[in-house]
C-alpha positions as CSV (number, residue, x, y, z in Angstrom):
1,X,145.9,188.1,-10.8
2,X,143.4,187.4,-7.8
3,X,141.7,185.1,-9.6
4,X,145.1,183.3,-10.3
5,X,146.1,183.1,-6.4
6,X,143.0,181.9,-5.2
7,X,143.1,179.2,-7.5
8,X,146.3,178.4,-6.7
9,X,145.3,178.3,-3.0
10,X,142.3,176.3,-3.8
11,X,144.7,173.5,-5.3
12,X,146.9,173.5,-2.3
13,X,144.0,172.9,0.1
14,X,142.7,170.2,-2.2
15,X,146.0,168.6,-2.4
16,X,146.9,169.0,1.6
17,X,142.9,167.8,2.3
18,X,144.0,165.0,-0.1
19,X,147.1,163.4,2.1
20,X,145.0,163.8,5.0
21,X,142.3,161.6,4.0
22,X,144.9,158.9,2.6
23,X,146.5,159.1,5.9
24,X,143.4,159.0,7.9
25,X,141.9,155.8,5.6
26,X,143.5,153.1,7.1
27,X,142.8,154.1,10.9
28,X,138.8,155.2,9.9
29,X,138.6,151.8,8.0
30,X,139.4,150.0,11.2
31,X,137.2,152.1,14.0
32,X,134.1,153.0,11.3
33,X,132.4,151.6,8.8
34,X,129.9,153.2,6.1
35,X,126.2,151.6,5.7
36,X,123.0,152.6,3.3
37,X,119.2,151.8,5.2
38,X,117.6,150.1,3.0
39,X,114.2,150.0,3.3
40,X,111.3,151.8,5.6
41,X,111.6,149.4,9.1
42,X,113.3,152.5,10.3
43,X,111.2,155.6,9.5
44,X,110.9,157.9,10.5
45,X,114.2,157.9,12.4
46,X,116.0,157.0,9.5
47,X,114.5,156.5,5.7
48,X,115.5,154.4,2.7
49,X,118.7,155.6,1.3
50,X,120.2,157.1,4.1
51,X,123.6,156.8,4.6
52,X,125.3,156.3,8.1
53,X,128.7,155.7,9.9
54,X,129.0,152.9,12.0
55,X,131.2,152.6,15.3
56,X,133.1,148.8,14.4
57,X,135.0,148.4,17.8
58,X,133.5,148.3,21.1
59,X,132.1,145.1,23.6
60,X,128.9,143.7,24.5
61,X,128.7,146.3,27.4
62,X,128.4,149.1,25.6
63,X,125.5,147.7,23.5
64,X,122.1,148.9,25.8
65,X,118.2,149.0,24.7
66,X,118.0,151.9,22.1
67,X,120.8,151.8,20.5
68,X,120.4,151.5,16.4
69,X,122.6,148.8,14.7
70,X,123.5,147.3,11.6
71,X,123.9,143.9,11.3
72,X,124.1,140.7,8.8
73,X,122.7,137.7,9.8
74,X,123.3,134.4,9.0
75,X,120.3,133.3,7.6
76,X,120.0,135.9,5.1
77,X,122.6,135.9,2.7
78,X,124.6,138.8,4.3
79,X,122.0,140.9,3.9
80,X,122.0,143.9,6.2
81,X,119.3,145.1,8.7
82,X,118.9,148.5,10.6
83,X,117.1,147.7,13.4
84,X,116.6,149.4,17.1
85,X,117.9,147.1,20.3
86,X,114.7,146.6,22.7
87,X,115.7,143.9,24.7
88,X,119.7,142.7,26.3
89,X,120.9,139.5,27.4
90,X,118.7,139.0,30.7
91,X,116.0,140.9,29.6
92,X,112.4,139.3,30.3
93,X,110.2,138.6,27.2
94,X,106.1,138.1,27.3
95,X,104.4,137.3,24.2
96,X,101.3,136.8,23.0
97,X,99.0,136.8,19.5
98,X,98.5,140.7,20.2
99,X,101.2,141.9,22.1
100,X,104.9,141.7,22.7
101,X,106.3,143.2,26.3
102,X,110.3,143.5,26.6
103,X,111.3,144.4,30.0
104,X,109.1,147.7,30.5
105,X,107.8,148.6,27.1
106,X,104.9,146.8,25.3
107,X,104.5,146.8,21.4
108,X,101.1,146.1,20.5
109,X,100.6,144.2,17.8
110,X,97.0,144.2,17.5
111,X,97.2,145.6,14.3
112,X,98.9,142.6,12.8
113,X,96.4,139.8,13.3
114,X,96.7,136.9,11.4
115,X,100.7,137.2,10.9
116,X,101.3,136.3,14.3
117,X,100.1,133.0,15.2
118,X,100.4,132.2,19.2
119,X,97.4,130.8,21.0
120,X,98.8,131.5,24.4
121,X,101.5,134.0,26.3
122,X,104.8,132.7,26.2
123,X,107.9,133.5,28.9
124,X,111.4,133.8,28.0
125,X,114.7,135.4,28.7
126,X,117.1,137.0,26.2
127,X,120.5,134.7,26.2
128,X,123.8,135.9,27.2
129,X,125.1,137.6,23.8
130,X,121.7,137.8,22.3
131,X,119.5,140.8,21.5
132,X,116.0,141.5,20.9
133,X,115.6,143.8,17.8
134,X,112.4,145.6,16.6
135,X,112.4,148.7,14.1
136,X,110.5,151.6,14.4
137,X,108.4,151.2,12.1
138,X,106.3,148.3,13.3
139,X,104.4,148.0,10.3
140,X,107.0,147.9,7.8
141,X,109.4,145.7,9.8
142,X,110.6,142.3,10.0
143,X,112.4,141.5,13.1
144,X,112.7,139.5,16.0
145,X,109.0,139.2,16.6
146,X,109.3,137.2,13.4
147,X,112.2,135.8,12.9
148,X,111.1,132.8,14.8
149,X,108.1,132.2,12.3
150,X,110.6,132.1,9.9
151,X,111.7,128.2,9.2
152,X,115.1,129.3,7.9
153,X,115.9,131.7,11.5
154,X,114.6,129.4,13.9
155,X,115.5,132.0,16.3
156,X,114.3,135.0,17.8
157,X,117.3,136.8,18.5
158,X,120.6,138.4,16.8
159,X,123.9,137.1,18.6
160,X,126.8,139.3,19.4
161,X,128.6,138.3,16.4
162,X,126.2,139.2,14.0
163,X,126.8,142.8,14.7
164,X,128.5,145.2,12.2
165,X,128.3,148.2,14.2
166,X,126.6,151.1,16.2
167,X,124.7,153.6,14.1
168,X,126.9,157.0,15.5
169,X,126.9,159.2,12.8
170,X,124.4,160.3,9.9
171,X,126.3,160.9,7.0
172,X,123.4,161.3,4.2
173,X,120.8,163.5,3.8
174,X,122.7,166.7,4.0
175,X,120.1,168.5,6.3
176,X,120.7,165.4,9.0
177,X,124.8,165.4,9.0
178,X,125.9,165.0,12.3
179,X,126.6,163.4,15.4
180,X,123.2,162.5,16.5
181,X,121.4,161.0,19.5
182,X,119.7,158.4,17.2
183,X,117.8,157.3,20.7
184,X,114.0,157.4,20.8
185,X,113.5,156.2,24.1
C-alpha cells in the first residue's frame, strides 16, 4: 500500500515538474543558452566536454576583462570558442615576438618562439565593440594573439556581434553545478 502511494506521488511530481519546464522553455530559450567546451584552451577553469549556460541578453557594458564567453566567428564556419576577455574597447595593446601586455597584465610568450613572428613591439588600441580574447590555457589556445597570423581573420579581435553569450552557469560535471564566479583575475 505504501509502496503504491509513493509511486503515485512520484508521478504527480514528475508530471507537475513536467508543465513547469514546458512553461519555463520558451522564456529560458530567450534569456540562456546551452554550450559544450570543446577542447583544452580553457583548462583548467573549464575542460573538454563541459557543459555550461550562457546569459544571451545583456549590452556591451556589461561585458568587462575576465569575463568567459562563447562566441562564433565569422571566419570559422560557426564554430564556437570559449575564450577569457583580457582586453575592452579602449584598452592599450603592446606586442612583441615574446610578449603580449593588455592594459596591466603581460602574457609571456616566450615559450612559443617560432609561432609568433614580430621583429619589433607594436602599439595598438582595442576598437569600439571589439575585444581581446586569450584562454587560459596559453599553450593549448588559439586566440587573438593569432588570429591576425591567420590569412582568413585578418583581425585580431572578436566584435560585439560575434558574441553568443556570458559563461554564468556550469551545468556539466556534476561535482561543478552551480552558479560560479568563473573569474580568475
Amino acid at each position: 500500500m505504501l509502496k503504491r502511494v509513493r509511486s503515485k506521488i512520484q508521478l504527480i511530481i514528475v508530471i507537475i515538474c513536467a508543465i513547469c519546464a514546458f512553461k519555463l522553455v520558451p522564456f529560458l530559450n530567450q534569456t540562456y543558452k546551452v554550450s559544450v567546451v570543446v577542447g583544452q584552451s580553457m583548462a583548467p577553469s573549464f575542460l573538454s566536454k563541459y557543459i555550461v549556460i550562457l546569459k544571451k541578453k545583456f549590452s556591451k557594458d556589461r561585458l568587462s576583462i575576465g569575463d568567459v564567453i562563447v562566441f562564433r566567428c565569422e571566419f570559422s564556419d560557426n564554430k564556437r570558442f570559449t575564450k577569457r576577455i583580457v582586453g575592452i574597447p579602449g584598452t592599450k595593446i603592446e606586442r612583441s615576438d615574446s610578449y603580449i601586455k593588455v592594459g596591466k597584465r603581460m602574457y609571456d610568450l616566450s615559450f612559443q618562439r617560432g609561432r609568433v613572428d614580430i621583429e619589433d613591439v607594436l602599439y595598438e588600441t582595442i576598437p569600439s565593440a571589439s575585444y581581446f580574447v586569450v584562454g587560459d590555457n596559453l599553450n593549448k589556445s588559439y586566440d587573438s594573439r593569432h588570429f591576425q597570423y591567420d590569412r582568413t581573420i585578418g583581425r585580431n579581435y572578436i566584435y560585439f556581434r560575434e558574441i553568443d553569450g556570458i559563461v554564468s552557469f556550469i551545468l556539466w560535471p556534476f561535482w561543478k553545478v552551480g552558479w560560479k564566479d568563473v573569474s580568475r583575475f
